[in-house]
C-alpha positions as CSV (number, residue, x, y, z in Angstrom):
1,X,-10.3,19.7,-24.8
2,X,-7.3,17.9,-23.8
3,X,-7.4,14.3,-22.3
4,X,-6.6,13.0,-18.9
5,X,-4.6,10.3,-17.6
6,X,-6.7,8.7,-14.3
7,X,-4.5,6.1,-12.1
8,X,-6.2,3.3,-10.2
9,X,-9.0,1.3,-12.0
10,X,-11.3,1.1,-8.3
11,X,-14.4,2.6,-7.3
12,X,-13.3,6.2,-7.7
13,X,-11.1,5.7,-10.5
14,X,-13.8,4.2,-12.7
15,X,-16.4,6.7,-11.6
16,X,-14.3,9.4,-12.6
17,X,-13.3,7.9,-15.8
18,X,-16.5,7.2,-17.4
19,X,-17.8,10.4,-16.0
20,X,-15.4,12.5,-18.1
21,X,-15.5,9.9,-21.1
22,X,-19.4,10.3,-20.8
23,X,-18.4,14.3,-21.6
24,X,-16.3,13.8,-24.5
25,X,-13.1,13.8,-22.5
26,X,-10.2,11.3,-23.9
27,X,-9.0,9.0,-20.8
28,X,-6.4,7.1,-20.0
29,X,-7.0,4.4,-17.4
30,X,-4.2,3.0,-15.9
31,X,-4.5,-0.1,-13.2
32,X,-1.7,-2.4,-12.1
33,X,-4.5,-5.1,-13.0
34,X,-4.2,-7.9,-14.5
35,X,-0.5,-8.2,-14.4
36,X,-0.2,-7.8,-10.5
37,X,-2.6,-7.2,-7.2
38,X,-2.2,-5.4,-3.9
39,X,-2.3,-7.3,-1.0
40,X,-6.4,-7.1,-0.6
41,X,-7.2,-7.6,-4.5
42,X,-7.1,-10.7,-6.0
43,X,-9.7,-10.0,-9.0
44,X,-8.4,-8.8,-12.8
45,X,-11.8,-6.8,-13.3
46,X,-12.1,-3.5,-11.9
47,X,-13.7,-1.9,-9.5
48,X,-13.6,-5.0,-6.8
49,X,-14.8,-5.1,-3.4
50,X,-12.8,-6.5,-1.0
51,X,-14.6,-5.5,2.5
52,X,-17.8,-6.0,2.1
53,X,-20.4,-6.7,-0.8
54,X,-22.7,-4.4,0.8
55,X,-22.7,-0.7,-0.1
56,X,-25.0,0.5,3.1
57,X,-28.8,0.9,3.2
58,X,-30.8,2.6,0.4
59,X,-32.9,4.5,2.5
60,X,-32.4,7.6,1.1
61,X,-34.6,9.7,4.1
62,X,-33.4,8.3,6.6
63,X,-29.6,7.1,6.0
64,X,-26.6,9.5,4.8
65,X,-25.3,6.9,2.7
66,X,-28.6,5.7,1.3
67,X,-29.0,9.6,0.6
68,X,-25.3,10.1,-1.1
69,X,-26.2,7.3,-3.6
70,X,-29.3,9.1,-4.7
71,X,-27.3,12.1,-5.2
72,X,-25.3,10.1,-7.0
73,X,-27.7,8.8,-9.3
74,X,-28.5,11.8,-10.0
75,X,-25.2,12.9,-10.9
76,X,-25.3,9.8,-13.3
77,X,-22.9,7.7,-11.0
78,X,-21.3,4.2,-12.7
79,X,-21.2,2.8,-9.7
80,X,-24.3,3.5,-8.7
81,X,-26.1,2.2,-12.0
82,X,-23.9,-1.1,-11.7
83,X,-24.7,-1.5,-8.0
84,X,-28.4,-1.3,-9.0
85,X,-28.1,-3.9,-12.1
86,X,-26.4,-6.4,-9.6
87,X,-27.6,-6.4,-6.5
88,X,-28.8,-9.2,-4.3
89,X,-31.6,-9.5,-1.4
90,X,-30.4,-8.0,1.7
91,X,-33.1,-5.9,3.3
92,X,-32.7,-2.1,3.1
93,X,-29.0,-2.7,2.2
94,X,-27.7,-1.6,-1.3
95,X,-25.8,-5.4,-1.5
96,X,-24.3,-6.4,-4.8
97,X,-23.1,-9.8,-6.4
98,X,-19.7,-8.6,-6.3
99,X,-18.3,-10.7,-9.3
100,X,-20.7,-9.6,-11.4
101,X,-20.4,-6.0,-9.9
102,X,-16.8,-5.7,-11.0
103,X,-17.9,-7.3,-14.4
104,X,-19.9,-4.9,-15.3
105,X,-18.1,-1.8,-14.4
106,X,-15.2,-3.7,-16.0
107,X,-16.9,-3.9,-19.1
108,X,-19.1,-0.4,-19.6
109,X,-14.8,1.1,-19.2
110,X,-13.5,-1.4,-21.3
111,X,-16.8,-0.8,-24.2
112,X,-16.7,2.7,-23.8
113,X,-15.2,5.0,-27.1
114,X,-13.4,7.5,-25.3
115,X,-11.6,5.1,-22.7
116,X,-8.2,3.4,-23.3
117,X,-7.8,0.8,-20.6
118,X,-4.0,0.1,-20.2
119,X,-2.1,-2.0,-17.5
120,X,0.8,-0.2,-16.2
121,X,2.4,0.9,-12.6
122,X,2.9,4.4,-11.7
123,X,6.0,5.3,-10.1
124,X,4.9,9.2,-9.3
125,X,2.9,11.6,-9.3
126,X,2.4,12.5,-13.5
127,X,3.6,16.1,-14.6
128,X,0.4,16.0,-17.3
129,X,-3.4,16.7,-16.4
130,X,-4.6,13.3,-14.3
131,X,-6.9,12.2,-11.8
132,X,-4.8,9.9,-9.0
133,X,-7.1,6.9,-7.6
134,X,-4.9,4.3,-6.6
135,X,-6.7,3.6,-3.1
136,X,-5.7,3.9,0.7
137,X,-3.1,0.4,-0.9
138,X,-0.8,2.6,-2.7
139,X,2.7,1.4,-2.8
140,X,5.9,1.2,-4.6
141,X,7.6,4.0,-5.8
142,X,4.0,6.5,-6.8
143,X,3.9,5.7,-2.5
144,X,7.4,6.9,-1.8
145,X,6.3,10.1,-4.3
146,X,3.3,10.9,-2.8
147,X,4.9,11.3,0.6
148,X,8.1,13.4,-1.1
149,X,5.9,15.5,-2.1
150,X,2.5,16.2,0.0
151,X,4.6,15.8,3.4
152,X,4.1,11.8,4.2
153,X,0.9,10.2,4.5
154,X,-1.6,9.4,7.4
155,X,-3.0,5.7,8.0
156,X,-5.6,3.6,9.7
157,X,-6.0,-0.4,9.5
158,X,-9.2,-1.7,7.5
159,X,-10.7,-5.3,8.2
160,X,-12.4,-7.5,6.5
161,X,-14.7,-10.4,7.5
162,X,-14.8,-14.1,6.9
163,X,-17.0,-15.9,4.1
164,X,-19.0,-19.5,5.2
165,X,-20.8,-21.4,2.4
166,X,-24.7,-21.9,3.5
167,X,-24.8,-25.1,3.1
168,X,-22.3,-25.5,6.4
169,X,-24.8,-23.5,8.6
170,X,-26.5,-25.6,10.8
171,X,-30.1,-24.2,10.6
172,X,-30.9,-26.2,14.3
173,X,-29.4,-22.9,15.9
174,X,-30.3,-20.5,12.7
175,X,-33.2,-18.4,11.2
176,X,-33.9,-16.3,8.6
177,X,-35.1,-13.3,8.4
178,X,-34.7,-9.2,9.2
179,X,-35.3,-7.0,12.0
180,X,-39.0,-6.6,13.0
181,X,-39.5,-8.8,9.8
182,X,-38.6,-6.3,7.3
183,X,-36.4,-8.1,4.0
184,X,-38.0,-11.5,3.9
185,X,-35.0,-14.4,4.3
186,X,-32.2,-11.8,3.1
187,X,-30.5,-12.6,6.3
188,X,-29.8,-15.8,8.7
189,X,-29.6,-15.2,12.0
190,X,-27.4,-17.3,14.7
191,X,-28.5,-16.8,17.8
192,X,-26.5,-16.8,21.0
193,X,-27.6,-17.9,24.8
194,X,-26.4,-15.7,27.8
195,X,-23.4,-18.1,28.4
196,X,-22.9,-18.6,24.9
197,X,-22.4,-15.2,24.0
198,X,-19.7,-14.4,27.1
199,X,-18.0,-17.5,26.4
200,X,-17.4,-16.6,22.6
201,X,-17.1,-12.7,23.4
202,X,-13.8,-13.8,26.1
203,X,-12.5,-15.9,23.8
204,X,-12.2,-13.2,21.0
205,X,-10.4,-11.2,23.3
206,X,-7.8,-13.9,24.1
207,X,-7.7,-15.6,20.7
208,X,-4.3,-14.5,18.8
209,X,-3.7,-12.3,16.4
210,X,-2.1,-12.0,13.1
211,X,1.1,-9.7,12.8
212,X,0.8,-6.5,11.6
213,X,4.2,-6.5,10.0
214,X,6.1,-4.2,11.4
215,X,3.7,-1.6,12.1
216,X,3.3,-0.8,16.1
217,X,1.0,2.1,16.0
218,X,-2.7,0.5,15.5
219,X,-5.2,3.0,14.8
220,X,-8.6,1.4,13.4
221,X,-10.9,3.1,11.4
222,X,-13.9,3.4,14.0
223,X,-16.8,2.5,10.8
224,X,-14.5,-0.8,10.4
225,X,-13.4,-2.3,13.8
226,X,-12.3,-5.0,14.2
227,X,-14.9,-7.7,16.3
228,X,-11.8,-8.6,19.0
229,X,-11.1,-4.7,19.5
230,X,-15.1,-4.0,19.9
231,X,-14.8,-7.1,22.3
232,X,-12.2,-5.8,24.3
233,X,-13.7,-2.8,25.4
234,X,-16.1,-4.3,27.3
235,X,-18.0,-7.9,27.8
236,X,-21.8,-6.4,26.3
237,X,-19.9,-4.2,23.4
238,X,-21.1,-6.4,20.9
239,X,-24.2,-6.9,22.2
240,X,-25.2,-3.5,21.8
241,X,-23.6,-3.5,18.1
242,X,-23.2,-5.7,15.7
243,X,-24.5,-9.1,17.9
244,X,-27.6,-6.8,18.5
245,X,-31.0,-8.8,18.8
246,X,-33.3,-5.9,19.0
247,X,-35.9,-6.8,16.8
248,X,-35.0,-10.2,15.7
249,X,-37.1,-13.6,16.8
250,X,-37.8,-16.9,15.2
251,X,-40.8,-18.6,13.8
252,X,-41.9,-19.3,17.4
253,X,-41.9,-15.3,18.3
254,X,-38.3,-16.5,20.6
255,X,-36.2,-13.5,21.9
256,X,-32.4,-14.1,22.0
257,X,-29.4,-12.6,24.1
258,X,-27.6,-11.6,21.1
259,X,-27.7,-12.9,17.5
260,X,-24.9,-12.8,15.0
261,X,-26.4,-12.1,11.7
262,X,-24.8,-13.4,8.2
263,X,-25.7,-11.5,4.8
264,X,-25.2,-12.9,1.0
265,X,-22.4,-12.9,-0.6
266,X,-23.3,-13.7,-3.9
267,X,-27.1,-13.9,-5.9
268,X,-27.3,-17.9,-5.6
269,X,-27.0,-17.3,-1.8
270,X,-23.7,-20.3,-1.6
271,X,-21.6,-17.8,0.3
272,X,-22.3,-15.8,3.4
273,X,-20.5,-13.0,5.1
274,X,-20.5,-13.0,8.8
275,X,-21.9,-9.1,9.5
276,X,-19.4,-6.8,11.7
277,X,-16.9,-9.7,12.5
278,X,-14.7,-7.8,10.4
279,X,-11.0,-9.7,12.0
280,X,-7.1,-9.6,12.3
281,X,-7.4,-13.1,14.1
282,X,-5.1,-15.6,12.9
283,X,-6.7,-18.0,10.5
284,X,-6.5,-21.2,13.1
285,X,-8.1,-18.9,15.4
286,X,-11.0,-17.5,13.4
287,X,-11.8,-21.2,13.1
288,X,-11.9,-21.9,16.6
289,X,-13.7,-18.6,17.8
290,X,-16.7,-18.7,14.9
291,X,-17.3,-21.9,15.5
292,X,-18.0,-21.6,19.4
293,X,-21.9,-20.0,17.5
294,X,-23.9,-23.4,17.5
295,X,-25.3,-22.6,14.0
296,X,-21.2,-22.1,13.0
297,X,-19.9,-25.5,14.9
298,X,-19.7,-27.1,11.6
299,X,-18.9,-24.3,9.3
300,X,-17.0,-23.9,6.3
301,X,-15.1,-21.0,5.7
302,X,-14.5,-19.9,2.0
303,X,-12.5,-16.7,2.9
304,X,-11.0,-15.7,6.1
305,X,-10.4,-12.2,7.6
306,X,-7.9,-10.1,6.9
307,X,-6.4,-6.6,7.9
308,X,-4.2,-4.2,6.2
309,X,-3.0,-0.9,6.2
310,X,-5.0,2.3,5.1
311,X,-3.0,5.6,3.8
312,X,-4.8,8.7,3.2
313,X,-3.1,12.0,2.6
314,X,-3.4,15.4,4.6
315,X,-5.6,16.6,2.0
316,X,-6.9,19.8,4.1
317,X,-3.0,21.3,4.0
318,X,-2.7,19.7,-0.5
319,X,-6.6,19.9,-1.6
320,X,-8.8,22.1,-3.0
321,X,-12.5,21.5,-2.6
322,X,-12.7,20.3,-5.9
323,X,-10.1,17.7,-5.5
324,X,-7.5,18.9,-7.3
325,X,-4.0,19.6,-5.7
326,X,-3.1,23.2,-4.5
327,X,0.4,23.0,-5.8
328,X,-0.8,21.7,-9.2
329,X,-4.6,22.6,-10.2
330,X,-4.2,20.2,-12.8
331,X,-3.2,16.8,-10.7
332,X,-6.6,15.7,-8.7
333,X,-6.2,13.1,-6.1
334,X,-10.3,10.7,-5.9
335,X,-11.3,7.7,-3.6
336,X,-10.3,6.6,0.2
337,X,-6.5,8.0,-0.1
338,X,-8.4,11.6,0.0
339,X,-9.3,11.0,3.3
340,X,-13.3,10.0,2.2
341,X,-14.0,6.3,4.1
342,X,-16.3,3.9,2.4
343,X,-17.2,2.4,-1.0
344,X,-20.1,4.8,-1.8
345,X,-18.2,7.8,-0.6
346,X,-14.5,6.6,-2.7
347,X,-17.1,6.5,-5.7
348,X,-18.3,9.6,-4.9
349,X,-15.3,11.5,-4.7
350,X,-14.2,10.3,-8.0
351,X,-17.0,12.0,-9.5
352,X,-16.4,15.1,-7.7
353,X,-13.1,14.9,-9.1
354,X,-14.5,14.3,-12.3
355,X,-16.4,17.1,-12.7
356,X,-13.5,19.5,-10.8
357,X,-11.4,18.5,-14.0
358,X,-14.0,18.8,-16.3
359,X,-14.6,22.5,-15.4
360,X,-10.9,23.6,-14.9
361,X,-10.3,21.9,-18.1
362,X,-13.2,23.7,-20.1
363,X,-11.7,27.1,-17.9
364,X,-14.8,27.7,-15.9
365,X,-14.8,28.4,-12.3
366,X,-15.2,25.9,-10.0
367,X,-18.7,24.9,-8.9
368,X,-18.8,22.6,-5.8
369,X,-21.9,21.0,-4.7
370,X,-24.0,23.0,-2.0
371,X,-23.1,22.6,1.1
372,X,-26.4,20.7,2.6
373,X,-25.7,17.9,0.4
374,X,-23.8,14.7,1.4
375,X,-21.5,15.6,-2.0
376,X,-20.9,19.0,-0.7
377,X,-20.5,18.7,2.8
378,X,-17.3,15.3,2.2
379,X,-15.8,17.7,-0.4
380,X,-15.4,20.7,2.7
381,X,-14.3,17.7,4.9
382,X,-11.7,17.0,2.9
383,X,-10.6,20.7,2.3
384,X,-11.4,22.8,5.4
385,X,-8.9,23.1,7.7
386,X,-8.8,20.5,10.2
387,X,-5.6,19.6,12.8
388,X,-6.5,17.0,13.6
389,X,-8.2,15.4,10.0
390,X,-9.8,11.4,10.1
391,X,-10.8,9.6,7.1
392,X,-14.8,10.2,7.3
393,X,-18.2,8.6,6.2
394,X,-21.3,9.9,4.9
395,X,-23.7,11.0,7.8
396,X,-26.4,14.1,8.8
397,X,-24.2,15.2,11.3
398,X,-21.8,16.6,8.5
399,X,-25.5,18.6,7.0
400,X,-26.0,22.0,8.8
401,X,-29.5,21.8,10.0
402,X,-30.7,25.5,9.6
403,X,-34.1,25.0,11.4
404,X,-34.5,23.0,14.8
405,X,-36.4,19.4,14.8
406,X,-36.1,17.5,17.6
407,X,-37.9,14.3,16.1
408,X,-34.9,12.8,14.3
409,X,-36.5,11.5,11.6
410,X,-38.1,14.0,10.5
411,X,-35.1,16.3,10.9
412,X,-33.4,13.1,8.7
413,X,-36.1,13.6,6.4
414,X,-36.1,17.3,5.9
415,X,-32.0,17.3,5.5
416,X,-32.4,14.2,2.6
417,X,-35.3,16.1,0.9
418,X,-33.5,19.6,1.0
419,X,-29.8,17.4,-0.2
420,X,-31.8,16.4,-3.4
421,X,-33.3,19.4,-4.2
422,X,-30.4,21.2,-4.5
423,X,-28.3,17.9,-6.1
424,X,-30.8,18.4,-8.8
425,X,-30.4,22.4,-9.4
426,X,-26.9,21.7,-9.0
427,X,-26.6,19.3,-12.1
428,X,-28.9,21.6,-13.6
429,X,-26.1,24.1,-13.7
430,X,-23.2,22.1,-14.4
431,X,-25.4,21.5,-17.6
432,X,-25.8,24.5,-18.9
């Protein structure tokens, strides 16, 4: 069987990778790592997270993502496996140490027989069989190729939210704790009076932001806004999102006007990330604004937010379902530049891809996961036609529901146990 060159050592590109070396498949694993960084990396092991270190909630009945990871384990995902061997306390969130996430992807690629690891840059598209992974970042002159060839590329912007060490928060004005008491002291909660909570909500409106270079057209990514553009669309957005404090009181059974909830960052519980305050607020300013929370007044902030630009390609008009490229069958394209939005859904897709190659390159037809599983239904997304095509997330709205349920979780349930029965007679075939 011939080997494969895969570009882009993230999520998708490691899945993919180890997936095909796993098979016997030679691969080639190119990353621009340790030698240089895009502007959101900053780690020389691979698969980093640079969002978040939380992959969504577990819950496979009752969450799309928590269901798309089972199917993933299934499918005998790396990412999966390492997500499970490093994760930290955080309720029904999947949340991983993310240092020692990326180490231990880094190492099961670097360890593996079949897998040559190699830093270089790509500067287009290769003419040979490969699998291109290089994230929603890509630049230089594989960018300027991509767009010469598959008609110029889409974008969104992607946020990221600030870091504060623990021992900063002033537990006064803090609890821990999860909603309706579920997850022990994964999180700590900061709660906010009524006047509190307007006067930090107007001045995240007001507070200035960073320069977007020179890009003037802002779309944001709806599963990734930014906590001034929630802000700005009305006083009580938050409120009813991320500052929600529905089902969150202290020791003394104290309701609260809204509370701003922080999640670990790492195992030792040093660093914590402020949840949904994803920001493009200048640095001064994200200072200022956090610490208007009275358990923040004194924080200390280990990483600030940041914002940059997302490309995905047009992939209904240059993908098959598959993933592989309708003008070359043998180029597939895996992870957030497909148009798929999320670290659990980037993964995914790489294994897709994977297994696309796999079959085309054993010269058997194409098999795609069924349709009614969360697998299935992103690999359609990304290939049906669509005029006006956004980057999408896991969810049951994307699952036909062929019988009607009006309780939602039990339709939620009966989707998520129908997804892995057929997951699992679907890698039943791809075995045989």
């Amino acid at each position: 069987m011939t080997g494969v060159k895969i570009i882009g050592a993230g999520l998708a590109g490691c899945e993919a990778a180890y997936c095909l070396a796993e098979r016997g498949v030679k691969v080639t694993l190119c990353d621009i790592k340790p030698k240089a960084f895009t502007p959101a990396h900053s780690d020389k092991n691979y698969g980093e997270l640079v969002c978040s270190n939380s992959l969504k909630s577990d819950d496979v009945y009752f969450n799309a993502c928590g269901l798309l990871k089972q199917e993933m384990r299934i499918l005998g995902s790396l990412i999966i496996e390492a997500a499970d061997n490093t994760r930290v306390p955080a309720g029904a969130a999947l949340a991983v140490e993310r240092q020692e996430f990326s180490r231990y992807i880094t190492e099961k690629i670097k360890n593996h027989p079949n897998i040559e690891a190699v830093c270089d840059e790509a500067d287009k598209i290769p003419d040979e069989p490969c699998i291109v992974a290089t994230g929603p970042l890509t630049c230089g002159g594989l960018a300027e190729d991509i767009n010469k060839k598959l008609g110029g590329g889409l974008y969104f912007y992607d946020a990221s939210a600030p870091i504060v060490s623990r021992e900063s928060i002033d537990f006064s004005f803090a609890f821990e704790g999860d909603r309706y008491g579920k997850g022990g002291d994964d999180y700590i909660n900061c709660p906010l009076s009524k006047e509190g909570y307007y006067a930090f909500a107007e001045a995240l409106v007001s507070a200035e932001k960073a320069a977007l270079h020179s890009f003037d057209k802002r779309e944001f990514f709806e599963g990734c806004m930014p906590v001034e553009v929630m802000a700005a669309r009305g006083v009580d957005t938050l409120r009813f999102g991320p500052f929600k404090p529905v089902g969150l009181t202290d020791g003394d059974g104290n309701k609260f006007f809204a509370v701003l909830q922080l999640r670990k960052e790492n195992a030792e519980g040093s660093a914590y990330n402020l949840v949904g305050c994803q920001t493009n607020l200048k640095f001064g300013e994200q200072k200022r604004v956090f610490s208007m929370i009275p358990a923040l007044k004194n924080a200390e902030f280990l990483r600030y937010g940041v914002m940059h630009r997302n490309t995905y390609i047009n992939s209904p008009e240059h993908l098959n379902g598959d993933f592989s490229l309708k003008s070359n069958p043998d180029v597939f394209f895996a992870g957030q530049i497909t148009g798929v939005e999320g670290y659990v859904e980037s993964a995914a897709s790489g294994l897709m891809a994977a297994i696309g190659f796999l079959r085309r390159a054993e010269g058997k037809d194409t098999q795609l996961p069924p349709e009614h599983t969360i697998c299935g239904a992103l690999s359609r997304h990304i290939s049906s036609p669509n005029a006006n095509f956004q980057p999408m997330n896991a969810n049951f709205g994307i699952l036909n529901c062929d019988k009607r349920i009006r309780d939602k979780k039990e339709r939620y349930r009966y989707l998520a146990e129908r997804a892995l029965k057929e997951i699992q007679e679907y890698k039943d075939k791809l075995c045989q």
